[in-house]
py3Dmol code that shows the C-alpha trace and the ligand (Angstrom):
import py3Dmol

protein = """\
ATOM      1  CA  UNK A   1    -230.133  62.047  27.166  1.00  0.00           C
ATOM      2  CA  UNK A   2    -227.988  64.642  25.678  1.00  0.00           C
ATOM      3  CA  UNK A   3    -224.426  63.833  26.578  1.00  0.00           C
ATOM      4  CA  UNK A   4    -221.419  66.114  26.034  1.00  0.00           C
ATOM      5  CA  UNK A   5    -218.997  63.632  24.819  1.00  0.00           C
ATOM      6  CA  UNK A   6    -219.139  60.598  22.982  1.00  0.00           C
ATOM      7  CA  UNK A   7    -215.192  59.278  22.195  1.00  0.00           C
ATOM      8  CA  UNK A   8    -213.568  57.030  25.534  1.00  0.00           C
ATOM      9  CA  UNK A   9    -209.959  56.468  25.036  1.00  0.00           C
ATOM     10  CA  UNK A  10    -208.762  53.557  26.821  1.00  0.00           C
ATOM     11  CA  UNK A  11    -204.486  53.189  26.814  1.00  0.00           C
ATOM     12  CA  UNK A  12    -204.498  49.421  26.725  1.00  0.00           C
ATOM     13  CA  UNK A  13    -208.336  49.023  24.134  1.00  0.00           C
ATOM     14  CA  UNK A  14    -208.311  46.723  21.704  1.00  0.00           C
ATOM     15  CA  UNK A  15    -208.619  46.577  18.378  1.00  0.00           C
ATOM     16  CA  UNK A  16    -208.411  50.096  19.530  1.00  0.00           C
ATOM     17  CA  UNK A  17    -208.019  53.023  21.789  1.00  0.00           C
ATOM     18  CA  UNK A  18    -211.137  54.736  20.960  1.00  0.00           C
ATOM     19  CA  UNK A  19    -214.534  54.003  21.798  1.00  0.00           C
ATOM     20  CA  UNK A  20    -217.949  55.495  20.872  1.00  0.00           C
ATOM     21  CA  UNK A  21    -220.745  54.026  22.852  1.00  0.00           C
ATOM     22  CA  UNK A  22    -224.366  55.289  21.514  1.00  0.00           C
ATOM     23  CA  UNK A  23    -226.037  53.581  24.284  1.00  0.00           C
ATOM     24  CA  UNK A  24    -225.595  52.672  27.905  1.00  0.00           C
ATOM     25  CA  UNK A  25    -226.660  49.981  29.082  1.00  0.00           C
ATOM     26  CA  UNK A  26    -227.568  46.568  26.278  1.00  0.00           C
ATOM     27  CA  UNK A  27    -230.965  45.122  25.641  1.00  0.00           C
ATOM     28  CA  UNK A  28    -228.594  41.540  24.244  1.00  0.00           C
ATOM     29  CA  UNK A  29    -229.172  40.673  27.416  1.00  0.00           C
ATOM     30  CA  UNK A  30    -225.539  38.331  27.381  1.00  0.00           C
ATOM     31  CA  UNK A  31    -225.331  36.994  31.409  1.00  0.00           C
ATOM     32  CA  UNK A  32    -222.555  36.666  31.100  1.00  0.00           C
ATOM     33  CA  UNK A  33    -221.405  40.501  30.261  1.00  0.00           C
ATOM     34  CA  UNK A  34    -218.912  42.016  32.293  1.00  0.00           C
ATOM     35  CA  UNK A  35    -219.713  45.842  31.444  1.00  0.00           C
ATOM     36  CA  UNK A  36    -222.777  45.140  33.691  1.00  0.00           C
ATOM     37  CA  UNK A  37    -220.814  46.906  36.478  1.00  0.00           C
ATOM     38  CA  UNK A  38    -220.618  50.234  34.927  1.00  0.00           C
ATOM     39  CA  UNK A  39    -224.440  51.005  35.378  1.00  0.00           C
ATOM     40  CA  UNK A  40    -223.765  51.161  38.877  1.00  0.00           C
ATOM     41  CA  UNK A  41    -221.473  54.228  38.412  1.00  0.00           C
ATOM     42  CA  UNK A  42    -224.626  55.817  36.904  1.00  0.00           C
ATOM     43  CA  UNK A  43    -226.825  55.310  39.645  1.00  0.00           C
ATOM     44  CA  UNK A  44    -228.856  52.218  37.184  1.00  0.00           C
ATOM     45  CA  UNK A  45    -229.706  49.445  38.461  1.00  0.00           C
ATOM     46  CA  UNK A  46    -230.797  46.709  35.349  1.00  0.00           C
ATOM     47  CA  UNK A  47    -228.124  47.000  32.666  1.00  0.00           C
ATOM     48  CA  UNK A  48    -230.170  45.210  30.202  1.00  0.00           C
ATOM     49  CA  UNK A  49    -233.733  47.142  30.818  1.00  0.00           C
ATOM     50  CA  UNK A  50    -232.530  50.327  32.242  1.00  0.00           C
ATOM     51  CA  UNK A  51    -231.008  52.215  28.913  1.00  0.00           C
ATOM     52  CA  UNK A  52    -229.394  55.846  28.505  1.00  0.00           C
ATOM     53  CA  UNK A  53    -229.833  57.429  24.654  1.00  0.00           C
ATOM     54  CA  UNK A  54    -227.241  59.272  24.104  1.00  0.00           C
ATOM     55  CA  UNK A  55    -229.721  61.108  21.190  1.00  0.00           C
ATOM     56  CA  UNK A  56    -227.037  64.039  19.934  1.00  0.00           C
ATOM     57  CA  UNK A  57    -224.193  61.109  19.575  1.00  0.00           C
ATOM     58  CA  UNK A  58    -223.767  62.513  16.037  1.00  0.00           C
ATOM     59  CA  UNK A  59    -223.560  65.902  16.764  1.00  0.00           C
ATOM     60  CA  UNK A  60    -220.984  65.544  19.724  1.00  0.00           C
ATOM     61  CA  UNK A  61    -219.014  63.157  17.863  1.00  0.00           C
ATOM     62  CA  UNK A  62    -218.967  66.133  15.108  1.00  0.00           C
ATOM     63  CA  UNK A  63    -217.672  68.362  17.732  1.00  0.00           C
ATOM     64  CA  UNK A  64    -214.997  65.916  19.310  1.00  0.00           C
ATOM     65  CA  UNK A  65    -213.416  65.237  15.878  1.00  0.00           C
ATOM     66  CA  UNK A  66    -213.290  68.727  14.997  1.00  0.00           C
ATOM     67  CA  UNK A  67    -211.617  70.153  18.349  1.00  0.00           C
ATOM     68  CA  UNK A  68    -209.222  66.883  18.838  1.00  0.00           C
ATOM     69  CA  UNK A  69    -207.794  67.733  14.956  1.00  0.00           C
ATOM     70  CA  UNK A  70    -208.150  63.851  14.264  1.00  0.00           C
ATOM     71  CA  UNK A  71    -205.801  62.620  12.362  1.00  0.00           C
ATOM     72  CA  UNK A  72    -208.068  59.576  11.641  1.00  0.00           C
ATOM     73  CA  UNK A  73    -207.136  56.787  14.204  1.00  0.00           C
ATOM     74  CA  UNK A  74    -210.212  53.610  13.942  1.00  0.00           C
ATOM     75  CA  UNK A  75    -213.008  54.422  16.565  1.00  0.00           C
ATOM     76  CA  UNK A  76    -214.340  50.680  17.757  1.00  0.00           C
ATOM     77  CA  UNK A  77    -218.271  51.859  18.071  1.00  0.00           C
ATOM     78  CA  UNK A  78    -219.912  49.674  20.505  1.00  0.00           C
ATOM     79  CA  UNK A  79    -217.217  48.255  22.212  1.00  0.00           C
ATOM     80  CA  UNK A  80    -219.024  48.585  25.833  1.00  0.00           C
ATOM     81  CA  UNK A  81    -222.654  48.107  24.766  1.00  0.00           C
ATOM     82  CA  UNK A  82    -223.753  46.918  21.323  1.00  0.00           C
ATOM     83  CA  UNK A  83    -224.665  49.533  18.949  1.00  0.00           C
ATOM     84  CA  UNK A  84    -227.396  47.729  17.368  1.00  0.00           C
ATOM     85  CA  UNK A  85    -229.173  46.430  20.034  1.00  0.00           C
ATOM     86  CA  UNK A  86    -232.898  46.475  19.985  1.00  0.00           C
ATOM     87  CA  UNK A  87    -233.604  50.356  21.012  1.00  0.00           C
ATOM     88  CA  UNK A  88    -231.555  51.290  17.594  1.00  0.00           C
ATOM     89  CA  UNK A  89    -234.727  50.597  15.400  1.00  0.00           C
ATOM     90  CA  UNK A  90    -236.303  53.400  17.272  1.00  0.00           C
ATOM     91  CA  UNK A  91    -233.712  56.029  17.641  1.00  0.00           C
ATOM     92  CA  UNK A  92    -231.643  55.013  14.393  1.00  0.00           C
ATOM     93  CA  UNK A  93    -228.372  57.082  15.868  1.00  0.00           C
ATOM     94  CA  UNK A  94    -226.293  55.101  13.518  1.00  0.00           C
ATOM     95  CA  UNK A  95    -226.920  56.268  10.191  1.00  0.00           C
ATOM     96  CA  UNK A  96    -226.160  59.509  11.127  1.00  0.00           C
ATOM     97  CA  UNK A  97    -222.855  58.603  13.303  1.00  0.00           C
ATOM     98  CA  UNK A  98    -221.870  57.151   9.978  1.00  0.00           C
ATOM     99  CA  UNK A  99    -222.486  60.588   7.974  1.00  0.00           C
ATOM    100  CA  UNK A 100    -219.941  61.742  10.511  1.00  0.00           C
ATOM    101  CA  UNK A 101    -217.593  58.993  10.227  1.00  0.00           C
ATOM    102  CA  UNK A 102    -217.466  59.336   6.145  1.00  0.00           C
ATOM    103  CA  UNK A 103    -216.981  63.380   6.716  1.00  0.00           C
ATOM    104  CA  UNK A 104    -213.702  62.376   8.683  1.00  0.00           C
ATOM    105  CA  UNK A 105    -212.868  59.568   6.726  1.00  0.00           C
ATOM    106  CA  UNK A 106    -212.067  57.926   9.859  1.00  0.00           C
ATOM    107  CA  UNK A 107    -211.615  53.985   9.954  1.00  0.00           C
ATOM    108  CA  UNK A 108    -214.154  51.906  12.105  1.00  0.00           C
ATOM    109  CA  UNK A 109    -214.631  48.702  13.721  1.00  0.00           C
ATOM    110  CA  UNK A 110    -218.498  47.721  14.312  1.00  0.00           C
ATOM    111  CA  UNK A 111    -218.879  44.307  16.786  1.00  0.00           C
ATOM    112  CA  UNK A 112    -222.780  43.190  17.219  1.00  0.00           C
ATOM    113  CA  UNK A 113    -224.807  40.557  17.909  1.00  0.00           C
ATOM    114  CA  UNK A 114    -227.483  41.596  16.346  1.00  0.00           C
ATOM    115  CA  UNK A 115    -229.111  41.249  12.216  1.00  0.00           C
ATOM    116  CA  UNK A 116    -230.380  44.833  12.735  1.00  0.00           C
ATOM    117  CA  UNK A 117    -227.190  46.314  11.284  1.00  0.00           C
ATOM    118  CA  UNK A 118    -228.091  44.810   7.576  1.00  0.00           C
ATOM    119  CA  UNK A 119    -230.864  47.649   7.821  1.00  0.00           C
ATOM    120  CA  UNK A 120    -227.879  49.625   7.256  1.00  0.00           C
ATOM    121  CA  UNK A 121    -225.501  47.598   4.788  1.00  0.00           C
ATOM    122  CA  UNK A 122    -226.585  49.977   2.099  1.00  0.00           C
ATOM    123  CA  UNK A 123    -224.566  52.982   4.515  1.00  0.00           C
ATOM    124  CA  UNK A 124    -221.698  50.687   5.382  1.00  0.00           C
ATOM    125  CA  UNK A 125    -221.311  49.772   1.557  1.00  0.00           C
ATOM    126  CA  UNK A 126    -220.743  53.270   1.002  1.00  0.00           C
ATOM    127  CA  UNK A 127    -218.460  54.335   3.536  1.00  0.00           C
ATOM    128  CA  UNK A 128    -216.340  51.543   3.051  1.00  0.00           C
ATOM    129  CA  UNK A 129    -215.468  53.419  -0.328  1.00  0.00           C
ATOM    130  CA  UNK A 130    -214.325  56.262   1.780  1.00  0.00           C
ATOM    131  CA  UNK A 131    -212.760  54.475   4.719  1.00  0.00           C
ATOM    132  CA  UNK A 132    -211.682  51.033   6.223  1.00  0.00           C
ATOM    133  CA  UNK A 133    -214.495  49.554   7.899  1.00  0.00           C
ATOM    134  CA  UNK A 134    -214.069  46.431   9.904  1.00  0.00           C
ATOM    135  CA  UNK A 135    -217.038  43.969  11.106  1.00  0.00           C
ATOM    136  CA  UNK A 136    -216.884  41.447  14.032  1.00  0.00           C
ATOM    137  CA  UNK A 137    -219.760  39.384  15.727  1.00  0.00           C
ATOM    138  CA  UNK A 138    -218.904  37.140  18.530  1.00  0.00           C
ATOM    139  CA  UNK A 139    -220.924  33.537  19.070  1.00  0.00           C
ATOM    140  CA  UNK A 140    -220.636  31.310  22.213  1.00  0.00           C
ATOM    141  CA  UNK A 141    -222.281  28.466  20.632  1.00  0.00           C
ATOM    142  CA  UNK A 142    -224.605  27.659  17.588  1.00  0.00           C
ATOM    143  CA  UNK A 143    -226.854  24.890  19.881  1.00  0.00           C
ATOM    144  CA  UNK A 144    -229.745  27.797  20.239  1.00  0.00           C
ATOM    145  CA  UNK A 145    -231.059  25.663  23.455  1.00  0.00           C
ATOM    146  CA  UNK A 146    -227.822  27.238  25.066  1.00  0.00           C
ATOM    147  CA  UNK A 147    -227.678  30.885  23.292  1.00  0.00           C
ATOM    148  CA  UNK A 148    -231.537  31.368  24.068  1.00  0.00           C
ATOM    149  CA  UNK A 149    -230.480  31.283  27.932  1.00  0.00           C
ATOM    150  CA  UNK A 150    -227.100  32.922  27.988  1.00  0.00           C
ATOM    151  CA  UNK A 151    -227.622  35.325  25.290  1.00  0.00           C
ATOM    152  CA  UNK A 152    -231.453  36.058  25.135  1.00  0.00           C
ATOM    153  CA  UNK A 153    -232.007  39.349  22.940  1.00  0.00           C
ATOM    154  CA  UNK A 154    -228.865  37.887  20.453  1.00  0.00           C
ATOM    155  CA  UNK A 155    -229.876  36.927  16.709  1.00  0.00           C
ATOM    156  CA  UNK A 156    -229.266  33.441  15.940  1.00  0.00           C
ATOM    157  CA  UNK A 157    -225.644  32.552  15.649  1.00  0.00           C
ATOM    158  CA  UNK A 158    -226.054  31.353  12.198  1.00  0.00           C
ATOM    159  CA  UNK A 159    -227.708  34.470  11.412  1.00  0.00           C
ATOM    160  CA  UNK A 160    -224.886  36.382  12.600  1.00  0.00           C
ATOM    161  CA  UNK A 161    -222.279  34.297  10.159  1.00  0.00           C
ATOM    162  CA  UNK A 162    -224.717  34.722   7.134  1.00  0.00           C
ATOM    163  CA  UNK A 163    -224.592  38.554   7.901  1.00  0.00           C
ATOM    164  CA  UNK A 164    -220.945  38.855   8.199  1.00  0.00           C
ATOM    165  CA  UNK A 165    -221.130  36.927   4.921  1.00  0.00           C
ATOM    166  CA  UNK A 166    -222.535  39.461   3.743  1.00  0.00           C
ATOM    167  CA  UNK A 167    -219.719  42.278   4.485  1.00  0.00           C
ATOM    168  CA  UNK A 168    -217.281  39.948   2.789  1.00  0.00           C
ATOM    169  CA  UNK A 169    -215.682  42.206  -0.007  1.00  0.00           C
ATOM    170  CA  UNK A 170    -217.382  45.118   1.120  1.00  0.00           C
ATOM    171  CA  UNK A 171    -215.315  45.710   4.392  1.00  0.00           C
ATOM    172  CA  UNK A 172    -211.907  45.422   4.708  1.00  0.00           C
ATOM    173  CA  UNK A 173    -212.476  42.820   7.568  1.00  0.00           C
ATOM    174  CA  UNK A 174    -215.035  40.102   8.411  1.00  0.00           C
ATOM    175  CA  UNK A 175    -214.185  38.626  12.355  1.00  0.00           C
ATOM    176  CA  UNK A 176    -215.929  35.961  13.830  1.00  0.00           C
ATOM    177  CA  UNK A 177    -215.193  36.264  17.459  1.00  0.00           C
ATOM    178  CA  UNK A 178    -215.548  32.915  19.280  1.00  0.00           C
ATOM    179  CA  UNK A 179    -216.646  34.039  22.592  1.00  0.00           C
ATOM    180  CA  UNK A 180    -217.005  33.869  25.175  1.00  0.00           C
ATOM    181  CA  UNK A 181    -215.931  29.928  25.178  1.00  0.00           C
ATOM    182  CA  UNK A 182    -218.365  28.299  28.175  1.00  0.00           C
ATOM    183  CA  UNK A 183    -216.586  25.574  29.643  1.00  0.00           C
ATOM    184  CA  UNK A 184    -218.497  21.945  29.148  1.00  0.00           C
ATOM    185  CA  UNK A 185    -221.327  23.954  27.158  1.00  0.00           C
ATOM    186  CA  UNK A 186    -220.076  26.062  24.129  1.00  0.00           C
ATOM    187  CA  UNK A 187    -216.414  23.958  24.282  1.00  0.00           C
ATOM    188  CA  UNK A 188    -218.114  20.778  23.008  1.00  0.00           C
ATOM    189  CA  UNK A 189    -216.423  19.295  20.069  1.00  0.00           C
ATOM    190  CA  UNK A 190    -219.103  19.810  18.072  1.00  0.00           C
ATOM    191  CA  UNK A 191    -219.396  23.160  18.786  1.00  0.00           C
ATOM    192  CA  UNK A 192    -215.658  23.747  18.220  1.00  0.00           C
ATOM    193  CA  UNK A 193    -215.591  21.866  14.947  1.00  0.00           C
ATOM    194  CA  UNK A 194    -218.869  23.923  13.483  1.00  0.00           C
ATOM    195  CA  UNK A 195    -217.765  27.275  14.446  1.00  0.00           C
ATOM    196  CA  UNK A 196    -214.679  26.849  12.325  1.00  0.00           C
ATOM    197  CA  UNK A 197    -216.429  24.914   9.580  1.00  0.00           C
ATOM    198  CA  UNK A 198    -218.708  27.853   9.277  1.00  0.00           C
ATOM    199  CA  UNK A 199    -216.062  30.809   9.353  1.00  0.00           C
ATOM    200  CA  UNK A 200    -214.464  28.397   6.438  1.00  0.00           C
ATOM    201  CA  UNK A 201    -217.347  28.284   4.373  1.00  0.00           C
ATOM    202  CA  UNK A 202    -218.760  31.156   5.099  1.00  0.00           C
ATOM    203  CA  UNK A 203    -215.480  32.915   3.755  1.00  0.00           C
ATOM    204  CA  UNK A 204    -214.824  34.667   6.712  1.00  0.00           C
ATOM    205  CA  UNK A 205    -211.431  36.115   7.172  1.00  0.00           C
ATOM    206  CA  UNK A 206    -210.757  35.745  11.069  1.00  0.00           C
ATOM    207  CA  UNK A 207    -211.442  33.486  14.265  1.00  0.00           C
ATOM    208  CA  UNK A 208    -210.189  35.342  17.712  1.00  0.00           C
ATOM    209  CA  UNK A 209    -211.426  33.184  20.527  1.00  0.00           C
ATOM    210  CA  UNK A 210    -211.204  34.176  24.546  1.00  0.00           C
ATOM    211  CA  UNK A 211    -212.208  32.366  26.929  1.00  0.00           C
ATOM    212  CA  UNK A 212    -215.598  33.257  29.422  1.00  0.00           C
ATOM    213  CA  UNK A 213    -214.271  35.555  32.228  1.00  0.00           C
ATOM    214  CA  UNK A 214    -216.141  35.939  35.184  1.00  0.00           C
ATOM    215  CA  UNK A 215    -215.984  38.915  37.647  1.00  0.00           C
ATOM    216  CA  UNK A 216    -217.427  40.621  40.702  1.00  0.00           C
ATOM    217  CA  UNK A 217    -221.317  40.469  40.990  1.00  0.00           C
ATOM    218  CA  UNK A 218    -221.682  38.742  37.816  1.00  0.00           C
ATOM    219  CA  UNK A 219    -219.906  35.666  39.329  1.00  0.00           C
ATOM    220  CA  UNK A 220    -222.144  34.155  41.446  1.00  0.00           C
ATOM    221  CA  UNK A 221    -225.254  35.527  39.205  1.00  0.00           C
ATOM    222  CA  UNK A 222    -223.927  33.731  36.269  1.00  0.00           C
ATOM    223  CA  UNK A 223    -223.414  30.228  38.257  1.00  0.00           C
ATOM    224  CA  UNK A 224    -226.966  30.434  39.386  1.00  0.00           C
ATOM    225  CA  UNK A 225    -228.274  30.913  36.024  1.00  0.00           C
ATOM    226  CA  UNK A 226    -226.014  28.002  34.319  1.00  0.00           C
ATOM    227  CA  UNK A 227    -227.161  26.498  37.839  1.00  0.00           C
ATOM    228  CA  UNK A 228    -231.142  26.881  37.277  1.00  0.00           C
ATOM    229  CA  UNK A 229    -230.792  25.618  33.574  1.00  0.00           C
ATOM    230  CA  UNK A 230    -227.980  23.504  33.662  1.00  0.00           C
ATOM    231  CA  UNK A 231    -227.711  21.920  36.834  1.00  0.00           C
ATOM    232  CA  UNK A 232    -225.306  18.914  34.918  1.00  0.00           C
ATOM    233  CA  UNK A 233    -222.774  21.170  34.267  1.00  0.00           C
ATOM    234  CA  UNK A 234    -223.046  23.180  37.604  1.00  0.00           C
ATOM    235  CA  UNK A 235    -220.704  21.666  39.678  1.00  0.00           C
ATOM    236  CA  UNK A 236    -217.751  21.102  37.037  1.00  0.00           C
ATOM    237  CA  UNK A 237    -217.972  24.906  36.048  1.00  0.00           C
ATOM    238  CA  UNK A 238    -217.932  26.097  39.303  1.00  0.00           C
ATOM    239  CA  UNK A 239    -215.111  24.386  40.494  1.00  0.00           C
ATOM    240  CA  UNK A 240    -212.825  25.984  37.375  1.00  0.00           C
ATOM    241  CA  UNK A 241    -214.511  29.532  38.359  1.00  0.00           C
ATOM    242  CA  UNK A 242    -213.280  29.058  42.025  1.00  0.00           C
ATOM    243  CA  UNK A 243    -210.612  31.655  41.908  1.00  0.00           C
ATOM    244  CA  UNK A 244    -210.647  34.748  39.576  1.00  0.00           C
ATOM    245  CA  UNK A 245    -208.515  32.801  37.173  1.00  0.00           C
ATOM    246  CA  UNK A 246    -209.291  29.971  34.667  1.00  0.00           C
ATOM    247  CA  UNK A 247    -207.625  26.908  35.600  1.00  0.00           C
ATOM    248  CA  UNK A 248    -204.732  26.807  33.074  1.00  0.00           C
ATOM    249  CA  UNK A 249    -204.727  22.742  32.437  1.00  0.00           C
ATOM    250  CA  UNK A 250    -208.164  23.396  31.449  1.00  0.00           C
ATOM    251  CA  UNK A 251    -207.546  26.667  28.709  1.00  0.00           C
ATOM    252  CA  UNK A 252    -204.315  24.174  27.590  1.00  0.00           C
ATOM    253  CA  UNK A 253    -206.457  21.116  26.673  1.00  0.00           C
ATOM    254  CA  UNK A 254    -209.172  23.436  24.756  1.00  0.00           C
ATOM    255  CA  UNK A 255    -206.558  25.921  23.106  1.00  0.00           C
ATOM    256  CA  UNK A 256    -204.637  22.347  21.726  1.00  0.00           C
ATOM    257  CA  UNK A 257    -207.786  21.633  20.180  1.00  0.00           C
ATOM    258  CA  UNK A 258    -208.252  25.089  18.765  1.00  0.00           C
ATOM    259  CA  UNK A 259    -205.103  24.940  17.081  1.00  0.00           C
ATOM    260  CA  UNK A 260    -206.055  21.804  15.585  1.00  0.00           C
ATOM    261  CA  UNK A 261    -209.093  23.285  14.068  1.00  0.00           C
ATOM    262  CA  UNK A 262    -207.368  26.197  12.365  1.00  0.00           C
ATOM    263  CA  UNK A 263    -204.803  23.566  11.108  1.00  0.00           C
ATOM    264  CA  UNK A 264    -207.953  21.083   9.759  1.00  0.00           C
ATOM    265  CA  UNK A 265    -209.311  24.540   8.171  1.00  0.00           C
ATOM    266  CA  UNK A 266    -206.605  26.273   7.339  1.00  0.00           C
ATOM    267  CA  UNK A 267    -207.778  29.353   8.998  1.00  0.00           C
ATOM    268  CA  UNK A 268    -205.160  31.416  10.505  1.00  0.00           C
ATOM    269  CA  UNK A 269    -206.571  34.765  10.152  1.00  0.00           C
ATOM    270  CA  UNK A 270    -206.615  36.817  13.478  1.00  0.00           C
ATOM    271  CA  UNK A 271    -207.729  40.543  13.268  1.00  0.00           C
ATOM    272  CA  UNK A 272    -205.203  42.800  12.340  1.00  0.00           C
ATOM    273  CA  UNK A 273    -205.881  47.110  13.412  1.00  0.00           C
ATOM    274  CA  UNK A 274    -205.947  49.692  11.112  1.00  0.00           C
ATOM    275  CA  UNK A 275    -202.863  51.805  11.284  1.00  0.00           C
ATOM    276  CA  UNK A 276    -202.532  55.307  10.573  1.00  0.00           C
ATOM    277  CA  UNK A 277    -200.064  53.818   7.405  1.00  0.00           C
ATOM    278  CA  UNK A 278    -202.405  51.414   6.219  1.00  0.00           C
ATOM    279  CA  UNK A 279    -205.445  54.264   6.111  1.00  0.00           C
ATOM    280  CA  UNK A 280    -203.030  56.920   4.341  1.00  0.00           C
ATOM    281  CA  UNK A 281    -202.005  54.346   1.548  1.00  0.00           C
ATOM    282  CA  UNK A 282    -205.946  53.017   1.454  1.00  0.00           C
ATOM    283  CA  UNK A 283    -207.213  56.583   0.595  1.00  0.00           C
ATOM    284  CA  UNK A 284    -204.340  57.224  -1.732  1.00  0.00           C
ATOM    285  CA  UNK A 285    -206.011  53.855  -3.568  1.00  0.00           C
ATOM    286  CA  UNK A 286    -209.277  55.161  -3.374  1.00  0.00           C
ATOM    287  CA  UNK A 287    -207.956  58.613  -4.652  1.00  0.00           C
ATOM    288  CA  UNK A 288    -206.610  56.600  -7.790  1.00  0.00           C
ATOM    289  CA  UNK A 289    -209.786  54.991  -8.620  1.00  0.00           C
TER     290      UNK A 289
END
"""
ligand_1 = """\
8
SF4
S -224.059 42.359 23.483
Fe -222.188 42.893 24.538
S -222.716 44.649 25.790
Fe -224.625 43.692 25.195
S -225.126 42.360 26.894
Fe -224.019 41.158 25.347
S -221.875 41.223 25.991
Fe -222.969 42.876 27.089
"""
view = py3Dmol.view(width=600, height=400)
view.addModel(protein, "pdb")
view.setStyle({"model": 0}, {"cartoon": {"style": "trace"}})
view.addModel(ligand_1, "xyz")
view.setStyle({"model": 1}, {"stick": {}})
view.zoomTo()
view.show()
């Protein structure tokens, strides 16, 4: 698919207001995702088998940067539909969205789920010379009974903390995101306890956590799933999901706990953007080196 743009700015993103989305569409397969709905304003109907290429991503994103006179604000890439989801060993549209990236110097945050972006560490390694470069994976659980159903085409969640392991010193930022939180199957203690023991060990600098949030046509598909596989916890989860808002006793009792952990590990760090500031005096570092 050749597209003619690549950059979405969105007023209220976050960690940012750009977006660069290589793909449409995620092979992950996470039930639970709520950018599902957008295939249907392409005329799509499977969001995890029906995928759009967007093959000239580098070359647009070239053009963008050059006609908006960018003045270097982060670009979040993959913040609809993972960037290195399976179809990425084929087209490998990263490597050369980086080569962009370091012409512009522009800072970057990467979120996956998936081990396939250590086939480019070597890139990343090098462009964090040039640029801040930020990495986040996010993990519902580390019981792999659970993760195999909710988030099929994911790498294993311990993979995922060995691999951001990996970025540690090389990026400017290493995030685990704990999410989506599953009520009564990724808020277990245990699972709350090893997901902060591991961002401790594993050195990692930040835990953001959020909560799962269910919407429109992914309601009801999501209960029957968790329904089919885990009919114990059917009727509990349900009954919190009954309006469009998490019951708030229950996001109290789990966020006390929460706050408990980062007190037991003393791990405090939540991601912190880029600003335009922080990436002026970063080059003027580099330029001293
Ligand atoms: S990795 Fe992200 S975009 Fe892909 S299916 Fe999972 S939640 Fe959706």
């Amino acid at each position: 698919m050749q597209s003619k743009t690549v950059l979405t700015y969105h007023s209220q993103g976050f960690p940012t207001n750009w977006d660069l989305n290589p793909y449409r569409g995620c092979t992950i397969g996470c039930r639970y995702c709520f950018a599902q709905y957008s295939h249907k304003y392409l005329g799509l109907d499977d969001f995890f088998k029906d995928i759009l290429v967007k093959t000239n991503a580098a070359d647009c994103l070239a053009n963008e940067l050059r006609r908006k006179k960018w003045n270097r604000e982060q670009i979040k890439i993959g913040g609809t539909t993972d960037l290195y989801q399976h179809i990425e060993k084929k087209y490998e549209l990263l490597p050369k969205i980086y080569d962009v990236i370091k012409r512009y110097k522009t800072p970057i945050f990467l979120q996956t789920k998936s081990t396939l972006i250590l086939r480019d560490f070597e890139i990343i390694r090098e462009l964090s010379k040039v640029t801040a470069v930020d990495i986040s994976t996010s993990i519902s659980t580390f019981d792999e009974s659970i993760r195999k159903v909710v988030e099929p085409g994911a790498s294993p969640a311990i993979e995922r903390v060995e691999m951001l392991a990996k970025f540690r010193g090389v990026c400017r930022s290493t995030t685990l995101g704990f999410m989506p939180i599953i009520p009564y199957l990724s808020d277990t203690d245990i699972n709350l306890d090893t997901t902060f023991r591991y961002a401790k060990e594993y050195g990692i600098d930040n835990v953001v956590t959020s909560f799962l949030f269910l919407r429109g046509a992914v309601k009801p598909k999501f209960l029957a799933l968790i329904k089919d596989h885990f009919p114990d916890v059917y009727p509990a989860l349900s009954r919190l999901y009954e309006t469009s808002t998490l019951d708030v006793s229950y996001s109290r009792d789990i966020n006390k706990k929460l706050e408990k952990l980062r007190s037991k590990y003393n791990l405090y760090g939540v991601y912190s953007p880029v600003t335009i500031t922080d990436q002026s005096e970063q080059l003027s570092l580099f330029n001293n080196i």
